[in-house]
C-alpha distance (Angstrom), angle and dihedral (degrees) to the residues before:
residue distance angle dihedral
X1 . . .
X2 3.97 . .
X3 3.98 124.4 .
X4 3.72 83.9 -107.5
X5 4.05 98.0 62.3
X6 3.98 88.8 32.0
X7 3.76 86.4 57.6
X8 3.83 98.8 44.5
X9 3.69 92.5 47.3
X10 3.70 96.1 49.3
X11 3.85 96.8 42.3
X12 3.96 94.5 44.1
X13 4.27 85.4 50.4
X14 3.65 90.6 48.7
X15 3.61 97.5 44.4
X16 4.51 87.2 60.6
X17 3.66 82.6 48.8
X18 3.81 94.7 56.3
X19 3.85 95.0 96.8
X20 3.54 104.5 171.2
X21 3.55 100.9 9.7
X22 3.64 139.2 -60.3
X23 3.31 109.1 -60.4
X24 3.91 87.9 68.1
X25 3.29 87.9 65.1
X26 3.77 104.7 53.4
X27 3.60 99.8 94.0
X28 3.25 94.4 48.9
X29 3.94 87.0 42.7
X30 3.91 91.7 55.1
X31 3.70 92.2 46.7
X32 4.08 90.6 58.6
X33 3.80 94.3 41.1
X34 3.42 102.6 36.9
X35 3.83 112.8 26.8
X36 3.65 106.5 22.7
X37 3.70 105.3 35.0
X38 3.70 95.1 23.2
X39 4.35 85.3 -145.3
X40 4.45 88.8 147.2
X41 4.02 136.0 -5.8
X42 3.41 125.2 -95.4
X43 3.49 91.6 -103.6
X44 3.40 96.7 46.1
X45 4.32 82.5 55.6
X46 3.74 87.0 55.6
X47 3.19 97.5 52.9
X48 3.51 98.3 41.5
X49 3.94 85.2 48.5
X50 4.20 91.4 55.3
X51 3.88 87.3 53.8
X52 3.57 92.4 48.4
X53 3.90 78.9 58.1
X54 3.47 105.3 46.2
X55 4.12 94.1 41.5
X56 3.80 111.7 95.3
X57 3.54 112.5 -121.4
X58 3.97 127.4 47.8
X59 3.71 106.1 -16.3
X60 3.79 90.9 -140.1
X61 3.26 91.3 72.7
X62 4.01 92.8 89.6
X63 4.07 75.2 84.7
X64 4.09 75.9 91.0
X65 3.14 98.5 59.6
X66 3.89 97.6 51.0
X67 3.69 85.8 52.7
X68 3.64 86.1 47.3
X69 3.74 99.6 52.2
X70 4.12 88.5 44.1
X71 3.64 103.4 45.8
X72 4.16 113.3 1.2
X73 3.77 129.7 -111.6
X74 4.03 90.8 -35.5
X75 4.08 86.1 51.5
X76 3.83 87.9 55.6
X77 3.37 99.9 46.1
X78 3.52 91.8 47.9
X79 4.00 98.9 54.5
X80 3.53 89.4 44.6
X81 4.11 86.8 58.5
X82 3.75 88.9 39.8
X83 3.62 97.3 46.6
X84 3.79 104.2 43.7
X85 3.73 105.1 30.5
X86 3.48 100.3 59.7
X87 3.77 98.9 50.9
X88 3.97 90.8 40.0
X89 3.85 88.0 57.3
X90 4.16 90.8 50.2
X91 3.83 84.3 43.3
X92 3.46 90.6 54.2
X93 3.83 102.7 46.5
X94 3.72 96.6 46.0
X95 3.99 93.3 48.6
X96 3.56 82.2 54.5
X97 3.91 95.2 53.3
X98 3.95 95.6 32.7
X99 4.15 85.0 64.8
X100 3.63 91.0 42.3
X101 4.26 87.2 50.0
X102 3.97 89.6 34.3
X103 3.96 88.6 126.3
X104 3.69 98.1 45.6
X105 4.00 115.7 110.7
X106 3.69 89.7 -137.5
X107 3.68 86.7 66.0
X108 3.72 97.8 70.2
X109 4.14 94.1 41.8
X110 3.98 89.0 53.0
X111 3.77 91.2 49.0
X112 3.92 92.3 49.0
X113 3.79 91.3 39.9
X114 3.76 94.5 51.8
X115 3.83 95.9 46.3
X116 3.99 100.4 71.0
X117 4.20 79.3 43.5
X118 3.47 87.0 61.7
X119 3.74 102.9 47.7
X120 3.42 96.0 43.0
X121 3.83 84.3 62.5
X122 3.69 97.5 44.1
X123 4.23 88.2 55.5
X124 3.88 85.2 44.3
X125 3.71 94.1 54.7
X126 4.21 88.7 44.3
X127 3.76 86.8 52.4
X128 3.60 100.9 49.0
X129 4.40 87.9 44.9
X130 4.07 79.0 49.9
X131 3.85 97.6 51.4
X132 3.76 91.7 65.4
X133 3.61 105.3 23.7
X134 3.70 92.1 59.1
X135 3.73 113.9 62.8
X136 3.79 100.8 148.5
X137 4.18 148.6 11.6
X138 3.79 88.0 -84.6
X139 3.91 95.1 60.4
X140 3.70 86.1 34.4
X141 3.83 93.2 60.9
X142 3.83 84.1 47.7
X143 3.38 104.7 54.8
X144 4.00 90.6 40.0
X145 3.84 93.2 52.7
X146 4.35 94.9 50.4
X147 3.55 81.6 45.1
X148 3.86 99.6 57.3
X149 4.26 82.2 40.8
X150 3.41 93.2 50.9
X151 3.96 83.1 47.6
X152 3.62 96.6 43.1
X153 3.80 108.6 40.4
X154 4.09 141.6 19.9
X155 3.73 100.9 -101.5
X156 3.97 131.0 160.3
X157 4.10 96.3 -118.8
X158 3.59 90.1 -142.0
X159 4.44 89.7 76.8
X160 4.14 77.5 59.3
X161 3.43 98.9 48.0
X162 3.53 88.1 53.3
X163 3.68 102.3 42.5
X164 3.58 91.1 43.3
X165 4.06 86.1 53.2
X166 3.85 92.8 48.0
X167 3.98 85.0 44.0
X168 3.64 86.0 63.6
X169 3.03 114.0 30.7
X170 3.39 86.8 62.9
X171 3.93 97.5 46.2
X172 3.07 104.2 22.4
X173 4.10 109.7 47.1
């Protein structure tokens, strides 16, 4: 099977397995890309992942860019279709039948069951981004101070991102 198919069938899986979002996904994402398949580095993931950040828009659109770097313009294209479609389709079909159940009791004990599901996720995906952007007590410090801003104030991430960028590129590099 050619990059091309590889990449369609592994985005279009991980986009049904994006319950609550992308972010959930990113370990899982990373594993596939980088580990299994081999398509970019880890670094290269990261980086990719931070641009996906900083980019206005959906930030799971840096899915284009990995299909990009693996297989060209046509290979971005292609993920993007692969990734979004399939989960906008489910997400269309069970809004549809979650206002056609909206009196059911089951309704409320799925909602509060998948919540925790979906933060759990979300902190996996921030620890797996953490494992190999953090590689010393400099990006430590980093990561723990925008995490006590993010705590402490209402601030558009992206002024972090590119603080913490300048930070160190000027330290760091």
């Amino acid at each position: 099977m050619n990059d091309l198919s590889l990449l369609i069938r592994a985005f279009a899986v991980l986009s049904l397995l994006a319950v609550g979002g992308g972010s959930a996904i990113l370990p899982e994402m990373k594993h596939v890309v980088v580990d299994q398949y081999h398509w970019i580095t880890a670094d290269d993931f990261d980086d990719i992942y931070s641009l996906g950040q900083m980019a206005p828009g959906p930030n799971m659109l840096m899915v284009s860019l990995i299909g990009d770097k693996v297989a060209g313009i046509v290979g971005g294209f292609a993920v993007l279709i692969a990734f979004f479609l399939p989960a906008s389709v489910l997400t269309l079909v069970s809004g549809r039948l979650w206002e056609h159940f909206k009196a059911a009791p089951a309704r409320e004990a799925l909602r509060r069951g998948l919540a925790p599901i979906t933060i759990g996720l979300m902190l996996s995906g921030a620890v797996s981004i953490a494992r190999t952007a953090i590689d010393g007590w400099q990006t430590a410090a980093m990561a723990a101070v925008v995490l006590a801003i993010l705590l402490w104030r209402s601030l558009n991430p992206l002024w972090l991102i590119a603080a913490a960028g300048l930070i160190g590129w000027l330290t760091l590099g």
